[in-house]
C-alpha positions in Angstrom: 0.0 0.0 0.0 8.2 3.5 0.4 4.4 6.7 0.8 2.5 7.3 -1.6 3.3 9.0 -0.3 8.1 11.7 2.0 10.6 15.1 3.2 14.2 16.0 2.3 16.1 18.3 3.9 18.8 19.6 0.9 21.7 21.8 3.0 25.4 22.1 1.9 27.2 22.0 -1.9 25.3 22.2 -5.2 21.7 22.7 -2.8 23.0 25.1 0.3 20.1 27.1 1.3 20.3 30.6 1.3 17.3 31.2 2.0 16.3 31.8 5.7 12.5 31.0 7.5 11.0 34.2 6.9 8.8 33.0 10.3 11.5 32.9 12.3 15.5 32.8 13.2 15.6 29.1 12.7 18.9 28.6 10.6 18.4 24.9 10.3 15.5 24.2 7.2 12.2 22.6 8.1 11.4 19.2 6.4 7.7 18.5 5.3 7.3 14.8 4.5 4.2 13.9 2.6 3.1 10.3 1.9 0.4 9.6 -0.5 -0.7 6.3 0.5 -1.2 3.8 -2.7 -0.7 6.6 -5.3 1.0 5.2 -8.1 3.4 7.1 -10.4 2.2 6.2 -13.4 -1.1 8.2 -12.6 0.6 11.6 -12.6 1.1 13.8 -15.0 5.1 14.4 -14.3 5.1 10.8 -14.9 3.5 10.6 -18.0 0.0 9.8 -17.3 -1.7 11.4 -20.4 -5.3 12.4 -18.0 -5.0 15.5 -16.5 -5.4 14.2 -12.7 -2.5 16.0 -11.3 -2.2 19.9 -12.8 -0.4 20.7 -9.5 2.0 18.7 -8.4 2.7 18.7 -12.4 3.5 22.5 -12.3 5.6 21.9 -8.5 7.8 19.2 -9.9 9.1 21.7 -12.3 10.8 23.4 -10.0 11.9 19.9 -8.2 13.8 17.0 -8.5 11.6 14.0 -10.0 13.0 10.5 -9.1 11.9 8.6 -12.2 11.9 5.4 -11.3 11.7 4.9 -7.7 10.7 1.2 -6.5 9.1 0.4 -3.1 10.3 -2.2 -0.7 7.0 -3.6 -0.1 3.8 -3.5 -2.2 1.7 -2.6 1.2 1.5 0.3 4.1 2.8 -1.2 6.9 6.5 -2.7 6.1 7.2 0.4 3.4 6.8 2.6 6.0 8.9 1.3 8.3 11.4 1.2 6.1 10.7 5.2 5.0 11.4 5.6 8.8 14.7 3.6 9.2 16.6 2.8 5.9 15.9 -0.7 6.6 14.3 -3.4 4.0 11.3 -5.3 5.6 13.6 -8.5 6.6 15.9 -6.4 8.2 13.3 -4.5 10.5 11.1 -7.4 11.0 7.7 -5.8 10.7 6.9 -7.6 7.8 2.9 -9.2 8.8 0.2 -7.4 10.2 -0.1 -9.1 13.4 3.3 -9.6 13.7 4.8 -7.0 16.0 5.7 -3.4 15.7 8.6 -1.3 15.2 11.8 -2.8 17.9 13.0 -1.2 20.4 16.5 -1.7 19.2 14.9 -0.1 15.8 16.1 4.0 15.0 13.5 5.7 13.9 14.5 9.1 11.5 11.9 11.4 14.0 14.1 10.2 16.8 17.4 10.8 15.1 15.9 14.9 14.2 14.2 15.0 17.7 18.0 14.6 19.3 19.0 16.9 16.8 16.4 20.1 17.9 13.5 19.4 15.7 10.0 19.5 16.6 8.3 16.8 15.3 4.7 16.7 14.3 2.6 13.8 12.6 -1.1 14.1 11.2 -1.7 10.6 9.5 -5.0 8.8 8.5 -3.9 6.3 10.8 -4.8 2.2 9.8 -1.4 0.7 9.6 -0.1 4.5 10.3 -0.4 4.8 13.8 1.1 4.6 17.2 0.4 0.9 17.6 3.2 0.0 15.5 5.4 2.5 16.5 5.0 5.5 14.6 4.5 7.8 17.5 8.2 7.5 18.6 9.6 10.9 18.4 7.0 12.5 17.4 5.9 15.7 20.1 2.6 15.1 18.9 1.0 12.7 17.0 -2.6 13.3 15.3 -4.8 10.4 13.6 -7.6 11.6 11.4 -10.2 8.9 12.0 -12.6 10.8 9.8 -10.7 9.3 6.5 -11.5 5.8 7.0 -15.2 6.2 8.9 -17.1 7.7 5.7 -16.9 11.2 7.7 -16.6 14.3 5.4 -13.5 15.2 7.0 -10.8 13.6 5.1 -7.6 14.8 3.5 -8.5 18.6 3.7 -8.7 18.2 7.8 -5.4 16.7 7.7 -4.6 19.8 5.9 -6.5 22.1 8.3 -5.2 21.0 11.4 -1.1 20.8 10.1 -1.5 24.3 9.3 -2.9 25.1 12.6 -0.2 23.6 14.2 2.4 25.4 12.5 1.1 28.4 13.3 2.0 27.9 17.1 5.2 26.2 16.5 8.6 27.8 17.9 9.6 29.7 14.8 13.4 29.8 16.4 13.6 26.1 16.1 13.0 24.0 12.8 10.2 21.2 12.7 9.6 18.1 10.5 6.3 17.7 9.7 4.6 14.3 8.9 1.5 13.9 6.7 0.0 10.9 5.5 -3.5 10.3 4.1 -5.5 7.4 2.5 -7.2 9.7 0.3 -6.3 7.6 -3.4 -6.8 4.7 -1.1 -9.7 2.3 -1.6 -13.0 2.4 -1.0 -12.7 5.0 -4.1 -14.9 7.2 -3.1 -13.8 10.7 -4.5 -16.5 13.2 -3.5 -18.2 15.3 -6.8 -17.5 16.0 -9.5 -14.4 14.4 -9.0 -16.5 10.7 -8.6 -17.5 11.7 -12.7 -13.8 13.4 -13.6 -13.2 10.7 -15.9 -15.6 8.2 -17.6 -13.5 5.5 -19.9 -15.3 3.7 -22.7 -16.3 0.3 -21.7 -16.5 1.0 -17.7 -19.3 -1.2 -16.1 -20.1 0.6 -12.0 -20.0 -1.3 -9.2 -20.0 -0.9 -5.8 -16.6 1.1 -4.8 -17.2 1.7 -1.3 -17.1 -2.3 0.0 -13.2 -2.8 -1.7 -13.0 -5.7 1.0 -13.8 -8.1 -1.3 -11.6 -7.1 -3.9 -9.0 -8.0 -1.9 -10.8 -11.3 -1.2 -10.5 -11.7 -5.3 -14.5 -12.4 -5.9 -14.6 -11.5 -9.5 -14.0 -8.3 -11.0 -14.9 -7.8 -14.4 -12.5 -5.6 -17.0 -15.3 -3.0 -17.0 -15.4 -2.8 -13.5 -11.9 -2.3 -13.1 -12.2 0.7 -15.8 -15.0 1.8 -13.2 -12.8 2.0 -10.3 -9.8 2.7 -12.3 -11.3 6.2 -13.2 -12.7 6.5 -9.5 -9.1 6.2 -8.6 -7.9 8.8 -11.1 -10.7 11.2 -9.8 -9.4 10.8 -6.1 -6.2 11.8 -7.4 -7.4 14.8 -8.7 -9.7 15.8 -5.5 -5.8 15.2 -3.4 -3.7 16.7 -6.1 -6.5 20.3 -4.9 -5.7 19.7 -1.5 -2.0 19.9 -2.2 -2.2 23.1 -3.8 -3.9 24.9 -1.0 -1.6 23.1 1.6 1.1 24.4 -0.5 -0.7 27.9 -1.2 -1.2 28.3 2.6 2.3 27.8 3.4 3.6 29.9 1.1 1.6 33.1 2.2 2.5 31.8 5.9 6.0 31.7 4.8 6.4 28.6 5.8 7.9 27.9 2.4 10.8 30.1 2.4 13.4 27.7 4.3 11.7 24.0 4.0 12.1 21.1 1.6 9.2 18.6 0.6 9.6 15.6 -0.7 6.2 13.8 -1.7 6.2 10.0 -2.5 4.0 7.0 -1.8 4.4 3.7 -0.4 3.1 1.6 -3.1 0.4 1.3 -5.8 -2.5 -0.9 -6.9 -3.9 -2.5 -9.3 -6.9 -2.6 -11.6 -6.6 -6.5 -13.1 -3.1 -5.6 -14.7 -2.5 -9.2 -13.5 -6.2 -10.3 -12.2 -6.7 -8.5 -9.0 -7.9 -5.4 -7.2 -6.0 -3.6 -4.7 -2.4 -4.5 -3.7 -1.1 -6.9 -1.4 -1.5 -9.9 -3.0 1.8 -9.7 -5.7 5.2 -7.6 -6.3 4.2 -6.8 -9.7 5.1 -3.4 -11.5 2.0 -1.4 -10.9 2.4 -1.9 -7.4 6.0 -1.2 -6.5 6.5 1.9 -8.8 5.9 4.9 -6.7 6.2 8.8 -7.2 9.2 10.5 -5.4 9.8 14.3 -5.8 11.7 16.9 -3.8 11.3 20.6 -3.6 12.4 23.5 -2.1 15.1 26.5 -2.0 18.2 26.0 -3.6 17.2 23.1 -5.3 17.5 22.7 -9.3 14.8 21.4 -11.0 15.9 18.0 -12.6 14.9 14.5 -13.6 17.1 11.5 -12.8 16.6 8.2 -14.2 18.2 5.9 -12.1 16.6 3.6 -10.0 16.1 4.2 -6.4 14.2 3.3 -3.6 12.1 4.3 -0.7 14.6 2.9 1.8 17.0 5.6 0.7 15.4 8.5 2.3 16.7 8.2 5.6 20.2 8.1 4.8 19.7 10.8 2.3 18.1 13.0 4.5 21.0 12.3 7.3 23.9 13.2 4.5 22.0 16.3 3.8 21.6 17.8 7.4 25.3 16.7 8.1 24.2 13.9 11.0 26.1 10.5 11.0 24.3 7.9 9.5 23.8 4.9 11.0 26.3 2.2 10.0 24.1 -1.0 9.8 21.2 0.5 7.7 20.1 -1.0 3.7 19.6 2.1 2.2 22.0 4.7 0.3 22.3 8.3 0.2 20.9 10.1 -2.9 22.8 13.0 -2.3 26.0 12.4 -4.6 23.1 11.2 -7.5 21.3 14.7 -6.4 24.6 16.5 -7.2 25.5 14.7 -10.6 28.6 13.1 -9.2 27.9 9.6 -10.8 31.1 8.7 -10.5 30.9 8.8 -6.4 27.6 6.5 -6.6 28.0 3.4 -6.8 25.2 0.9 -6.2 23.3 -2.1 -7.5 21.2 -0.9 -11.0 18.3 -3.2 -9.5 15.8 -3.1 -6.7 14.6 -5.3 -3.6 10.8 -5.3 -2.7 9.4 -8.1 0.0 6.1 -9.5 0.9 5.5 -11.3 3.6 1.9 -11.2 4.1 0.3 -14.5 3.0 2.6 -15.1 0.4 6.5 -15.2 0.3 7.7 -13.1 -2.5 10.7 -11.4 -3.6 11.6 -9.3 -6.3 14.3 -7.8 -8.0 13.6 -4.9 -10.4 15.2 -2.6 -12.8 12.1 -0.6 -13.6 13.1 -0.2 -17.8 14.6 -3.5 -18.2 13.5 -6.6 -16.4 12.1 -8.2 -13.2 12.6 -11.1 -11.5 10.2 -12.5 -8.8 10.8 -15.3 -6.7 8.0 -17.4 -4.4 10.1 -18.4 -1.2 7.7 -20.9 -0.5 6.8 -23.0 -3.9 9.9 -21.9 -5.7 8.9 -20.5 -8.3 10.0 -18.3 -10.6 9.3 -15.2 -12.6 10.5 -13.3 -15.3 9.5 -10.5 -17.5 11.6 -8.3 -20.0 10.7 -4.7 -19.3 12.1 -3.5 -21.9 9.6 -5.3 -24.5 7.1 -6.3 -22.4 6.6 -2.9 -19.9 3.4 -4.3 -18.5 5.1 -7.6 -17.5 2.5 -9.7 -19.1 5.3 -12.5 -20.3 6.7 -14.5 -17.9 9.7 -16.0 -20.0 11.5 -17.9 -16.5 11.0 -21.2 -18.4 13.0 -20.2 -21.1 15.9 -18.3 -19.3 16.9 -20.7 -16.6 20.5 -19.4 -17.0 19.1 -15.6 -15.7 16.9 -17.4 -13.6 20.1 -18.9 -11.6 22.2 -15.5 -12.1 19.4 -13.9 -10.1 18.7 -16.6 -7.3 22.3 -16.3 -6.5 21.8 -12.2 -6.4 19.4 -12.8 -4.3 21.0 -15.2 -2.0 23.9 -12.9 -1.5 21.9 -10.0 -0.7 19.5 -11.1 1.7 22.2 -13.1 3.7 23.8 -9.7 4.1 21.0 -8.2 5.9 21.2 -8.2 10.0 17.6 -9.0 11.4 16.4 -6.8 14.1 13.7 -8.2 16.5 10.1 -6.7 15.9 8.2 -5.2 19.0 5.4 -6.1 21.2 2.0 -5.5 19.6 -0.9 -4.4 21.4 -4.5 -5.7 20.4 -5.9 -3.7 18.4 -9.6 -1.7 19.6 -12.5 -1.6 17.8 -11.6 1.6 15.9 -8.8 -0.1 15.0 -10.3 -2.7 13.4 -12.9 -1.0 12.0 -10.0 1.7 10.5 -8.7 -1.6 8.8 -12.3 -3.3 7.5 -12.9 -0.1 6.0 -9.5 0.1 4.0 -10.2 -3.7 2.5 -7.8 -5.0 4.8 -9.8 -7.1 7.0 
């Protein structure tokens, strides 16, 4: 469900900032990390979608740097978030299952690491996987769950919005903040309000009942035209968030709040629409799922678009090189920073990418976004394969006929998950009602 969707702080070399908080003496810069849960790129304009569902953030990334092909660790809230929060892929942090623990003890969380550093910390998230109960709250001075998103209240997304402003208004303008929002608002049920629910109509699209997603996840059949259906409900919930963005971003602007802080907006994962015969996400590693937005903006930064492949476990790291703090030695992510500054020559890093689920089934995949996937079932052993480069929709599995690759990549794989150091999940509480309810809601349960 790596966000989608996150916040940079760019200081120092090719992206000092010279700019200082016009709202205050704070000389450090304020980091604003957005993650737009389940957005995937490929439904944004900046990333080629040819529908019109993101005018905003189209004209922002202009300005920013666009990360074209950024891959998610996990195709699911929970474990790509973590791993946002600690530069860690899902085996190494351990909270990999819903029920199976929350973030360790042991576990550094970035809002810790900026909390020690002088930043006040401030979450508003939509809660569901997002909350406290997995560890979330750590760090954080205050920590605000909009239950309205998930309990059909007309709250939503704009609230968040409402009530992070409001905050920031009686902040301590002589000390820099990070501030964390999160919202489920592209998220199913798909349930944009109007005229966004009739934005965009595709030829072909049968209507069915968006609101109950809980049994798409349970796979009862979903016709083609009822994937168009909620396909373009999706797209129109993109456009209502991609509204709310702009005011967030008008209001901080005119508050000032703008003139000394970097955003960085991403998601966590995508979803699906019967690309390969399901609804929602959670179920697979596939393309559509994995392939998330992941743009940063702010003073002193060029606007630029880099093509390598990268992934959501590289913001922590990245954000630590950029505010000069030590980063951590035993994390899986790498700093962005050198690719940020065009010194290729001082990144060096695999080409591919390593997303996990362990939620049901046990699947692994390694990805270079324009030129071939490979998928692995830990549990039946088998294998998958698609050329990218032909076949961008990774509708040909060709495994059978490349066992050769298919061994290079095991062994890939092998190394690279034997040189990860496990950390031991948490205790998790039992989840309330609310909880539960959060989650039946979202198609989870």
């Amino acid at each position: 469900m790596f966000l989608v969707c996150l916040v940079l702080v760019l200081v120092g070399g090719a992206y000092a900032l010279k700019a200082t908080r016009s709202v205050g003496s704070s000389a450090k810069p304020n980091l604003i990390l957005i993650s737009l849960d389940t957005l995937r790129a490929d439904r944004l304009g900046t990333y080629k979608y040819p529908r019109d569902t993101s005018p905003f953030l189209d004209r922002w990334s202009q300005d920013a740097v666009v990360f074209e092909h950024a891959v998610s660790v996990a195709p699911w809230t929970l474990p790509s978030h973590v791993s946002m929060f600690t530069g860690l892929y899902p085996s190494s942090h351990g909270v990999t299952r819903a029920k199976k623990g929350s973030i360790g003890a042991d576990t550094q969380l970035l809002t810790e690491i900026l909390k020690k550093d002088g930043y006040q910390t401030f979450a508003f998230t939509a809660g569901g996987y997002v909350s406290e109960r997995y560890g979330f709250g750590r760090g954080f001075d205050s920590f605000l769950v909009n239950k309205g998103e998930h309990l059909g209240e007309a709250r939503g997304f704009p609230y968040t919005v409402k009530l992070a402003q409001e905050k920031l208004k009686t902040s301590d303008p002589t000390k820099p903040y990070f501030l964390f929002l999160h919202t489920y608002a592209v998220h199913c049920p798909y349930d944009p309000p109007a005229p966004y629910d009739r934005m965009f109509v595709s030829p072909g699209a049968e209507r069915i009942d968006a609101v109950s997603c809980a049994r798409f996840f349970g796979e009862d059949p979903v016709s083609p035209g009822n994937a168009l259906y909620l396909s373009d409900l999706y797209d129109g919930s993109v456009r209502f968030l991609d509204l709310q963005l702009e005011k967030l971003f008008a209001g901080l602007k005119e508050s000032g709040h703008l003139d000394n802080t970097i955003v960085v907006i991403t998601s966590d994962h995508g979803e699906e629409f019967l690309e390969h015969g399901r609804i929602g996400h959670k179920k697979s590693v596939h393309k559509e799922l994995l392939m998330i937005p992941l743009i940063v903006g702010g003073p002193g930064i060029k606007g630029q678009r880099i093509p390598d492949t990268v992934s959501n476990v590289d913001l922590l790291p990245t954000i630590l090189e950029l505010l000069h703090l030590p980063i951590p030695a035993e994390i899986d992510g790498h700093s962005l920073v050198a690719m940020m500054r065009g010194a290729q020559e001082d990144y060096s890093r695999p080409p591919y990418q390593l997303s996990e689920l362990d939620h049901g089934s046990v699947l692994r995949s390694l990805m270079e976004p324009v030129s071939e996937q490979f998928i692995v079932d830990l549990k039946s052993h088998e294998s998958e394969l698609y050329d990218l480069k032909n076949d961008p929709g990774s509708q040909k599995n060709i495994a059978l006929a490349m066992p050769d690759r298919i061994a290079e990549w095991k062994g890939i794989l092998d190394r690279l998950i034997k040189g990860l150091h496990a950390r031991a999940a948490g205790t998790l509480e039992p989840a309330s009602k609310e909880q539960i309810q959060q989650l039946k809601t979202l198609g989870y349960l």
